[in-house]
C-alpha positions as CSV (number, residue, x, y, z in Angstrom):
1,X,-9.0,6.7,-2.2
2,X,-11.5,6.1,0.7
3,X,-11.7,5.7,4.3
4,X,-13.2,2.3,3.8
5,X,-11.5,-0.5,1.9
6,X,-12.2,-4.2,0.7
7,X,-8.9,-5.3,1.0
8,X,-9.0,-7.6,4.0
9,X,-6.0,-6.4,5.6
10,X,-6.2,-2.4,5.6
11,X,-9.2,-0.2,6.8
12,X,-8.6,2.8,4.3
13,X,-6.4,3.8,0.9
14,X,-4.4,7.3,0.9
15,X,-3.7,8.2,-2.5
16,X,-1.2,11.4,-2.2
17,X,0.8,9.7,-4.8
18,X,-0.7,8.7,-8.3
19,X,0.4,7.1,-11.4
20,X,2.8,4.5,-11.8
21,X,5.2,2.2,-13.8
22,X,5.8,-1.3,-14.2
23,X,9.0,-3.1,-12.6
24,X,8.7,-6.5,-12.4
25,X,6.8,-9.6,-13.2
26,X,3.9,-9.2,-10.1
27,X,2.9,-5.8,-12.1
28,X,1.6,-7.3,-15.0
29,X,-2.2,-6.9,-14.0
30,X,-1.9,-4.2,-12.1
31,X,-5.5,-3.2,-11.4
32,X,-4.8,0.8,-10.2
33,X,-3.9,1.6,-14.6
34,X,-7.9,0.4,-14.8
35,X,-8.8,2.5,-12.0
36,X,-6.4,5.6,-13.4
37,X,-8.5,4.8,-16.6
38,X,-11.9,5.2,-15.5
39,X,-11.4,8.4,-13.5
40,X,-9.4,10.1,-16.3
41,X,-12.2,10.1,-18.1
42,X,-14.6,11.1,-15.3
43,X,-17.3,14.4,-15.9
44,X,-15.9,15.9,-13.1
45,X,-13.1,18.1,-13.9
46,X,-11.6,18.0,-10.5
47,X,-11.3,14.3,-10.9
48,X,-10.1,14.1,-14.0
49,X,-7.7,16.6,-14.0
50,X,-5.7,14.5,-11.4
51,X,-6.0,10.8,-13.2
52,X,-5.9,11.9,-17.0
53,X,-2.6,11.4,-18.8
54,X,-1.5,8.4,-16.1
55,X,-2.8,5.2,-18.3
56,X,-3.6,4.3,-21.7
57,X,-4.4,1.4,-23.6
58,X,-2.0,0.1,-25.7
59,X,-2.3,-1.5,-29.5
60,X,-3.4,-4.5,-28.1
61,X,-6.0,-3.6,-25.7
62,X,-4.2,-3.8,-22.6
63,X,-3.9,-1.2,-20.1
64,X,-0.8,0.0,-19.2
65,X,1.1,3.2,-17.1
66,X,1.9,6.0,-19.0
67,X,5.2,7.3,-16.9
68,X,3.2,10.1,-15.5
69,X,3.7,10.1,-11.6
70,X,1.8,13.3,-9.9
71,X,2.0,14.4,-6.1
72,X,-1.0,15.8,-4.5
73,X,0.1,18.0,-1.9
74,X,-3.8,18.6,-0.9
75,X,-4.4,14.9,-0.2
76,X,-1.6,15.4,2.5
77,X,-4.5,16.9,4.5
78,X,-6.9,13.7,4.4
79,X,-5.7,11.6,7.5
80,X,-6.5,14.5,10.0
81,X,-10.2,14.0,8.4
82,X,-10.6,10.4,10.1
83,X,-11.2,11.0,14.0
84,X,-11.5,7.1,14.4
85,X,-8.4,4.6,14.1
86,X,-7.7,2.8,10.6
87,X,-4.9,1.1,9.4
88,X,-4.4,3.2,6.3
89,X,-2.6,1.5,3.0
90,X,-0.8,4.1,1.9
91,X,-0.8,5.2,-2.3
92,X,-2.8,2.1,-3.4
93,X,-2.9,3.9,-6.8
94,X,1.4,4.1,-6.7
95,X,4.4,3.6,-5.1
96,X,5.6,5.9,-2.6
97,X,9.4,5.4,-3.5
98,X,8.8,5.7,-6.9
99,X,11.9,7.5,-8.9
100,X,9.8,10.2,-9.5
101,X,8.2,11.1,-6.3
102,X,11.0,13.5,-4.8
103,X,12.4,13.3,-1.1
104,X,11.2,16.3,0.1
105,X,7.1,15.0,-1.1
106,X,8.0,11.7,1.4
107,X,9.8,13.3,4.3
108,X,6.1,15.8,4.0
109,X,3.9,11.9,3.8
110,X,6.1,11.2,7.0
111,X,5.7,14.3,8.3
112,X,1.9,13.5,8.4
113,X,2.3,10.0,9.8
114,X,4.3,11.1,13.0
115,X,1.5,13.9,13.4
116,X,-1.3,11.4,13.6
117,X,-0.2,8.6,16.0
118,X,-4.0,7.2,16.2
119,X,-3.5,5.9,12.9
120,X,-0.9,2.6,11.7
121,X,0.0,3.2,7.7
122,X,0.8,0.6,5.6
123,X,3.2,1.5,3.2
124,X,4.2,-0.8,0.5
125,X,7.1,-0.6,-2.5
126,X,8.6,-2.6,-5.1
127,X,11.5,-0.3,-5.2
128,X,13.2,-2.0,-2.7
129,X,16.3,0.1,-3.6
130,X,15.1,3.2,-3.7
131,X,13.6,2.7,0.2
132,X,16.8,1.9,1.5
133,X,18.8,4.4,-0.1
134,X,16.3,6.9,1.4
135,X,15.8,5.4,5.0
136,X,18.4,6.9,6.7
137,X,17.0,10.5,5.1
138,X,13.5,9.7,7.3
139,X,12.5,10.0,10.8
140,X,10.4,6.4,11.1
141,X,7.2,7.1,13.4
142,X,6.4,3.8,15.5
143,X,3.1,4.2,13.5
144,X,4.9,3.4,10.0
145,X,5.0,0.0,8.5
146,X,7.1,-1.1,5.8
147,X,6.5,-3.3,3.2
148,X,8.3,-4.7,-0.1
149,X,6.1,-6.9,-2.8
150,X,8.0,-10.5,-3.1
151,X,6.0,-12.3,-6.1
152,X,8.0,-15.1,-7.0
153,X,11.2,-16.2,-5.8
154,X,13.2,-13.9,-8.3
155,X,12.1,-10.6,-6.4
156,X,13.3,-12.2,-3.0
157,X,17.0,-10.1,-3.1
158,X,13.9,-7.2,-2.1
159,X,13.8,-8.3,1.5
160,X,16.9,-8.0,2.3
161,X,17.0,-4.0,1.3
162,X,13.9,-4.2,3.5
163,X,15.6,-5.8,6.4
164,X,17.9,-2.5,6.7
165,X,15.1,-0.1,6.9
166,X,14.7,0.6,10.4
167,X,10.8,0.8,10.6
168,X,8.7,-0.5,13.6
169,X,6.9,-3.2,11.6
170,X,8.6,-4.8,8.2
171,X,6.9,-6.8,6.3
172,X,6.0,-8.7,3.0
173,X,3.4,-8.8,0.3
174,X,3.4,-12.2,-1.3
175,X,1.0,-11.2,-4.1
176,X,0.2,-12.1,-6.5
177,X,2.0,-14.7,-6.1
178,X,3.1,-16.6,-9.2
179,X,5.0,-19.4,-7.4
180,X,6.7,-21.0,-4.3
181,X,9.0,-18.7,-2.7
182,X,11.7,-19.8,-0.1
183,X,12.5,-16.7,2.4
184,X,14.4,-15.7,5.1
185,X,12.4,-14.2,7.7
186,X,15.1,-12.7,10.0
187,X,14.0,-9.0,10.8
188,X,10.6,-9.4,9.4
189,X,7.6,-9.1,11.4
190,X,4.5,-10.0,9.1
191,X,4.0,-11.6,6.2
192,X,0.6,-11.7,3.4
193,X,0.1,-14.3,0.9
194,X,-2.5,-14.0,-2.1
195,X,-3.0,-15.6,-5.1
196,X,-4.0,-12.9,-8.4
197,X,-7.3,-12.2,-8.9
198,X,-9.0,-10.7,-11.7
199,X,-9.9,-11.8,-15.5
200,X,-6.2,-12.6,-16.5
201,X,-5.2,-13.9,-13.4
202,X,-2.2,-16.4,-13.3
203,X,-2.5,-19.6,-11.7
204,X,-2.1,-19.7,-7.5
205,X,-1.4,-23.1,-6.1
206,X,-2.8,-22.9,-2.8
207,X,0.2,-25.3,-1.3
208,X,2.5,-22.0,-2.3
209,X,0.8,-20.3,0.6
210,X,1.1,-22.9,2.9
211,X,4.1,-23.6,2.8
212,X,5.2,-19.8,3.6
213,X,2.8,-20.1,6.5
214,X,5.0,-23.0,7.8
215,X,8.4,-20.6,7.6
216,X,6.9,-18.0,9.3
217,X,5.3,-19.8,12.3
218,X,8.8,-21.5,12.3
219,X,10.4,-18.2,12.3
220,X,7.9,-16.9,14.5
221,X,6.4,-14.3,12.6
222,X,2.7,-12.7,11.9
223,X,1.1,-14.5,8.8
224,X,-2.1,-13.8,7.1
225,X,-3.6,-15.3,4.2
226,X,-5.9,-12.9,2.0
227,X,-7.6,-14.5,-1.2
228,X,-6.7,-17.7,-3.5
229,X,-7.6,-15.5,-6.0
230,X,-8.8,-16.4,-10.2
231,X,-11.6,-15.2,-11.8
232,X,-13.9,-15.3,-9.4
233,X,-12.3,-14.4,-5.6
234,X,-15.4,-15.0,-3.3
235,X,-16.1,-18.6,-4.6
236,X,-12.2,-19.5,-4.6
237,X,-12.3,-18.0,-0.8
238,X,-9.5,-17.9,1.7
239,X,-9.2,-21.0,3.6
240,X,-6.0,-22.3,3.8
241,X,-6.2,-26.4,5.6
242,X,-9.9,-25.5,6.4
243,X,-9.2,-22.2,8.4
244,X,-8.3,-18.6,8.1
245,X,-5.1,-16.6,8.5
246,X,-5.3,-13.2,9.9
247,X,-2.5,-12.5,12.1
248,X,-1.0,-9.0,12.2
249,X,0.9,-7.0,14.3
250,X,-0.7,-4.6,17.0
251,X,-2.0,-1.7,15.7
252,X,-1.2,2.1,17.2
253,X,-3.6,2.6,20.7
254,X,-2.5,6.7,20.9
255,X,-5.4,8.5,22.0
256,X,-7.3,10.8,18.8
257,X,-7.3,15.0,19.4
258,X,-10.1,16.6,19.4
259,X,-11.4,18.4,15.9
260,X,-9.4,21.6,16.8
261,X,-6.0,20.2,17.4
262,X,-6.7,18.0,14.3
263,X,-7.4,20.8,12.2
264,X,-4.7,23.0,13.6
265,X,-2.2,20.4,12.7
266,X,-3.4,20.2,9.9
267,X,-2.9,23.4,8.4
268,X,0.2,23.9,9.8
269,X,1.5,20.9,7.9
270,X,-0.4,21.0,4.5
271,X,-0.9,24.8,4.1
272,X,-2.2,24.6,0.6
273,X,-5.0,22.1,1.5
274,X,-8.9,23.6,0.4
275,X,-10.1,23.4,4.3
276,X,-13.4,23.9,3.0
277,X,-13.0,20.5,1.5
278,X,-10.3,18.8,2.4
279,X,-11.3,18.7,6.2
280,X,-14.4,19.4,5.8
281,X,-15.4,16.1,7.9
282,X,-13.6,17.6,11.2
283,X,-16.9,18.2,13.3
């Protein structure tokens, strides 16, 4: 979790959610289990306490989720911290609509949202399912966009439980994406294309992104193009005909409260955050 992050199209992670489990085909390098697995075994209790138990290697080397999913009430706190605007990926290290995060935990993440207009959060699931089932249970801030992962054309049928969500911004992650994917764009507002990066990364045909690119300026919808991906991400770059892709949709302009209002929401909505930590940043 930080208030800065290297993926091209967010500012900052918010990790109130970690651990995991694989669903589908787009998991298989997930990079948060290595992540999990190098903070489980940090020196510092505090740190370790939260990650340990989440990953482990399995017989053949590879990393893997153990089940464990944990809610960090505390971490609740950590969006009042950041006076400026960000665009805020929301539980990089899990999945917000996991089976085991309960209801009550993400009407509290929503909670927090609506509280803090300045920022836009970026949520993203592959339990396309699960979101819509518990849509109508939420109260969508303008500030909230919504996301499903759509790797390959078999995890398509996830857009349309996306499409019935009724969030501001809806939109898709293409990534990694393992193949050429054919969508329907009606209701959707953004989409991101990436091929998987990494050590084992699968092969990315660069034409596989293009050709998404055409659908959604023919559907007239936001596209943006992050990486190509493979072993090596900087040299493969981003270029897609010789240029760039970084369309988005406008970010929340609602003016930032000072410290004291930030703080006093604060800990009226996340009484069991350590103020002495937690906000400490509010100055």
């Amino acid at each position: 979790m930080s208030q800065f992050s290297a993926i091209e199209w967010t500012d900052a992670t918010w990790n109130c959610v970690v651990g995991c489990t694989k669903v589908s085909t787009g998991c298989a390098n997930c990079y948060p289990i290595l992540d999990a697995l190098r903070m489980g075994a940090n020196p510092n209790p505090k740190i370790s306490a939260v990650y340990s138990g989440l990953a482990f290697k399995q017989d053949n080397g590879l990393p893997n989720w153990t089940g464990v999913v944990r809610c960090l009430p505390d971490r609740l706190a950590i969006p009042f911290t950041w006076p400026a605007a960000k665009r805020i990926f929301v539980n990089s290290q899990s999945d917000l609509f996991h089976e085991h995060v309960p209801l009550d935990f993400i009407r509290r993440v929503f909670a927090v949202m609506t509280a803090t207009p300045w920022h836009t959060y970026q949520i993203l699931t592959k339990r396309a399912e699960r979101l819509e089932e518990l849509a109508r249970g939420l109260t969508w801030p303008v500030n909230a966009w919504m996301g499903v992962s759509v790797e390959n054309q078999d995890t398509v049928w996830r857009v349309e439980h996306l499409r019935r969500v009724p969030a501001a911004v809806r939109f898709l992650s293409v990534e990694p994406m393992l193949g050429p994917v054919d969508l329907d764009l009606a209701g959707i507002h953004w989409v991101i294309t990436g091929g998987e990066s990494g050590p084992r990364s699968r092969p990315f045909d660069p034409t596989w992104a293009t050709a998404v690119r055409d659908q959604c300026q023919a559907a007239a919808v936001r596209f943006f193009h992050k990486q190509h991906g493979g072993r090596n991400k900087k040299a493969t770059g981003r270029l897609l005909d010789g240029r760039t892709y970084d369309e988005m949709p406008p970010v929340s302009s609602a003016p930032v409260p000072t410290a004291k209002e930030r703080r006093a929401t604060a800990a009226r909505l996340v009484p069991e955050a350590d103020t002495r930590v937690s906000l400490e940043t509010l100055s």
